[in-house]
N, C-alpha and C positions, 0 to 999 in steps of 0.2 A: 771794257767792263761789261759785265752780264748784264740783263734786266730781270729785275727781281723776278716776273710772273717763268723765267726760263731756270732760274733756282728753284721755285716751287716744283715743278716738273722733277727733279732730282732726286734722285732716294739718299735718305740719312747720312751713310757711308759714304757716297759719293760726295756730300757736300761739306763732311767732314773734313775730307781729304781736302776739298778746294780752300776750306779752311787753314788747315795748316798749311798750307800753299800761299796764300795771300797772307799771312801773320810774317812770311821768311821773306818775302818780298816787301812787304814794309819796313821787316828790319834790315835788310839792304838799301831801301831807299832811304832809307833815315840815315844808315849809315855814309852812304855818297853825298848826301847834302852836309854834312858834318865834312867832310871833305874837301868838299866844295866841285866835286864834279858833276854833281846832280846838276842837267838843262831845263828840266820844269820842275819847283815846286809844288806845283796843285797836284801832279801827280800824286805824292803822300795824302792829299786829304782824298784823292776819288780811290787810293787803296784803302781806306782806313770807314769811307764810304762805305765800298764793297763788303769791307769785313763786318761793319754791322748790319747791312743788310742778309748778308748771311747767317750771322749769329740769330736772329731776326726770324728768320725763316723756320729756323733749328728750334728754333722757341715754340712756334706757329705747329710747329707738328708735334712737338712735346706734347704741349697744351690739347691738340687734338685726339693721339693717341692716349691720355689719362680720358679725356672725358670720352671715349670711346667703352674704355676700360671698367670707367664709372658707370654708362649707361647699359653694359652688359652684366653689371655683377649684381650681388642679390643687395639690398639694403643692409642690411644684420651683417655682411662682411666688409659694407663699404664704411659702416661708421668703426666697426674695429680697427680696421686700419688706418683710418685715420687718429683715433685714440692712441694706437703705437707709434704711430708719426710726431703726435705731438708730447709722448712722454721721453721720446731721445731725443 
């Protein structure tokens, strides 16, 4: 398993992918334990760990990139947009 501060380090794309990666592995493990040849259980909770730590991260840079975007644009275009955000 990663440690979160080595997902930080990651660009978007890349952690995407680790994403879907770690979502197809859980449904294999989920799958084997249904099965019954899954050897460790905790495994599914430290894949399932991983994946919200990731999703987590994904957020973390969302949230940084808008207020990035926020703190370069002019006032008069940041409330428009948000006016259009909130009328769809």
């Amino acid at each position: 398993m990663m440690e979160i501060k080595d997902l930080r380090d990651k660009e978007r794309g890349e952690l995407l992918k680790l994403l879907k990666e770690a979502r197809l592995e859980l449904v294999r493990l989920k799958m084997e334990r249904k099965t019954g040849s899954l050897a460790d259980g905790s495994t599914i909770h430290k894949k399932q760990k991983e994946i919200a730590q990731m999703t987590t991260v994904l957020r973390e840079k969302e949230i940084l990139a808008e207020a990035t975007v926020e703190k370069e644009a002019p006032l008069g275009k940041l409330k428009e947009e948000k006016d259009a955000k909130t009328k769809t």
